[in-house]
Each structure stands twice: as structure tokens, then as C-alpha cells.
C-alpha positions in Angstrom: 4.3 -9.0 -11.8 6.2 -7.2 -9.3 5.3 -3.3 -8.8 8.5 -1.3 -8.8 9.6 2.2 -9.1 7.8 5.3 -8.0 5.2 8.1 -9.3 3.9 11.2 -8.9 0.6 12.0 -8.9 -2.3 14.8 -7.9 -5.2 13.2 -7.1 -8.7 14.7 -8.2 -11.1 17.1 -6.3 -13.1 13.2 -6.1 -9.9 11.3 -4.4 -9.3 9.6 -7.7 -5.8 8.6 -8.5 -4.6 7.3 -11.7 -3.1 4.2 -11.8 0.4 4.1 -13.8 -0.3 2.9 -17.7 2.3 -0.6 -16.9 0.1 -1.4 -14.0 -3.3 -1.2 -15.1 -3.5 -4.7 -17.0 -2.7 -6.4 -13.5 -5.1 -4.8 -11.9 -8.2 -4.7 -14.3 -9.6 -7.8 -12.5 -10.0 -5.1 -9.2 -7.8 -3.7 -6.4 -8.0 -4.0 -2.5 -7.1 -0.5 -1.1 -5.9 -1.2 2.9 -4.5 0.4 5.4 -0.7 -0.7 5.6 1.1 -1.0 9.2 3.5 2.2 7.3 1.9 5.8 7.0 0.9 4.6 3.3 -2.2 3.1 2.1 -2.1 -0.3 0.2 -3.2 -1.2 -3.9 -3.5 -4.9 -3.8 -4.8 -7.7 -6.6 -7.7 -9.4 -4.6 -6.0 -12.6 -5.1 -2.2 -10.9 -3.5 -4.2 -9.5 -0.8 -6.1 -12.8 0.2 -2.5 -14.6 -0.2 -1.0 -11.7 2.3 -4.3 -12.0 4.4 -4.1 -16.0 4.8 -0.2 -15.8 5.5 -0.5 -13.2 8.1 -3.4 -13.3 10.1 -5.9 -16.2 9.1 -2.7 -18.8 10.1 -2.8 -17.1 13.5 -5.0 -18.5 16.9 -8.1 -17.3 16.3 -8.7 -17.2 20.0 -5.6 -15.2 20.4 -7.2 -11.3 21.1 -4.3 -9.6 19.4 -4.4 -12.2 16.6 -8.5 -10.8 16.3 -7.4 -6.8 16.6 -4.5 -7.2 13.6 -7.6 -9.5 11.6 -9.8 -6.1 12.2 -7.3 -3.9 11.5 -6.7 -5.0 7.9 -10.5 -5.7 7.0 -12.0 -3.5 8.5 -9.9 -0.9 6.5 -9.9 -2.8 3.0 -12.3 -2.1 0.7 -13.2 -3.7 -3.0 -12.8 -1.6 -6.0 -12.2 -1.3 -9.9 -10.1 0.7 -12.0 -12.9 3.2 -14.2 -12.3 3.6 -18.5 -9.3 6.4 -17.6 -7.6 3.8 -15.2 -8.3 5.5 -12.0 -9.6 4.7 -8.8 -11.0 6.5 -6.0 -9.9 6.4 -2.7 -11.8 5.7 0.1 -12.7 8.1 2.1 -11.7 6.8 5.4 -8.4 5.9 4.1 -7.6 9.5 2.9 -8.2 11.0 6.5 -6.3 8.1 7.6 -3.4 8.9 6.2 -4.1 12.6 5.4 -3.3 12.4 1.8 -4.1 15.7 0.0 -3.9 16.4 -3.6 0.1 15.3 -4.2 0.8 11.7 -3.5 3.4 9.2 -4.8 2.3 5.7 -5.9 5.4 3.7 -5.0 5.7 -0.2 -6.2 6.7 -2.4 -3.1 7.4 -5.9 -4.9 3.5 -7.1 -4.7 1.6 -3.7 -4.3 1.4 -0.6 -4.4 1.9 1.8 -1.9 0.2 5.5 -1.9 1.6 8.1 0.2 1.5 11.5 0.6 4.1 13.4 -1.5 5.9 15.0 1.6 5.6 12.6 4.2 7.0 9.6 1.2 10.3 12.4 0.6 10.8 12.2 4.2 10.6 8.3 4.7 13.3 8.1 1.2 15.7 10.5 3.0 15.6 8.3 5.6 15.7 4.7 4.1 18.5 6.4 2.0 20.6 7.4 4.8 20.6 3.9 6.5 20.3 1.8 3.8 23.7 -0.5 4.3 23.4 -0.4 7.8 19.6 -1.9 7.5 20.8 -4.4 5.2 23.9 -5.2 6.9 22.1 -5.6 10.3 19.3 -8.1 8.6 21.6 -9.9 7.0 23.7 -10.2 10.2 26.5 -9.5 9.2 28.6 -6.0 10.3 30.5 -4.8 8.1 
């Protein structure tokens, strides 16, 4: 299933966020929450996230030191969990003073997760994407015009 389209949400005074209703059935077998390399935090499957993970850093020299940091980076700031009976799940608390998420976030669907970011800093990254949308895809699909 691919994760598109996004939502508005408060999270709870316990850094629980519900999980839209069309998403929930994909991710009743448990979620990976991650950092991300954007100022978001990450909803995975555990079987996406392990697929991401082998593709982007397991394939790498494992006696390469940067190749080690990135491998840290994303496991060290991953953590297991399950959606509860009202199809929520609560944040980790590292990752919320990670990213400084407060009570408004936006869960935003980014093909195969889901990305959580905080309200204002997510309206500032659209305005931006918006505004140089063409010439991003113009420039990757090297073309110019």
C-alpha cells in the first residue's frame, strides 16, 4: 500500500498520535518510528523499514566509518511499537525532542511511510516544495525546460 495525502492531528498530553483510519490495517502487524535524514520522524512497517535498512546501509562496507555512523544513526533512533485498541501510538520520547514536535503535527504519506512533522515547520517545507516544484523536477529529470 502506498501512504499518500496528508493529516492533521494534536497529539495527546502522553505523545500519542492517532493513526489515520485507511492506514491502520497496514500497520496492525507494528510500526518502526525513526528518525528521517528530513526534520520529520518516520512510521514504517517493520518489514518496509528492514527492506529501506538492507538497501541503504547493511549493503554498504561495514568497515567504512561513515557507512557505521549512518548504520547508528537510523537504529539507534528506531524503536518497535504497536498501534493500541483506538489506533494510536505513542511517540518516543527522544524522537519528540528530536524533532520538537508539540501538540499540532501533520502525518504526511511519503509512498512507503509516513512521515510526522510538526504542524508549522511541515507548512513551511510545502511552501517551499510548492514554489520549486518544476524546477526540482525538471533539474532530476535533466531536462531544462
Amino acid at each position: 500500500m502506498a501512504f499518500r495525502g496528508h493529516y492533521e492531528y494534536s497529539l495527546d498530553a502522553k505523545n500519542r498520535l492517532t493513526i489515520p483510519a485507511k492506514f491502520r490495517a497496514v500497520l496492525s502487524g507494528g510500526v518502526v518510528l525513526a528518525k528521517s535524514l528530513d526534520p520529520c520522524l518516520w512510521i514504517w512497517t517493520p518489514e518496509d523499514w528492514e527492506e529501506f535498512t538492507q538497501r541503504a546501509i547493511t549493503s554498504r562496507d561495514p568497515f567504512s566509518a561513515e557507512a557505521r555512523k549512518l548504520q547508528r544513526y537510523f537504529h539507534a533512533g528506531s524503536f518497535d511499537s504497536q498501534l493500541d485498541a483506538a489506533g494510536r501510538i505513542m511517540l518516543p520520547a527522544p524522537l519528540v525532542r528530536h524533532y520538537g514536535l508539540r501538540k499540532e503535527v501533520v502525518v504526511v504519506g511519503n509512498y512507503n511511510c509516513l512521515e510526522v512533522w510538526g504542524r508549522d515547520v511541515w507548512r513551511e517545507y510545502e511552501r517551499e516544495a510548492d514554489a520549486t516544484a518544476q524546477e526540482t523536477a525538471e533539474r532530476l529529470a535533466g531536462g531544462s525546460g
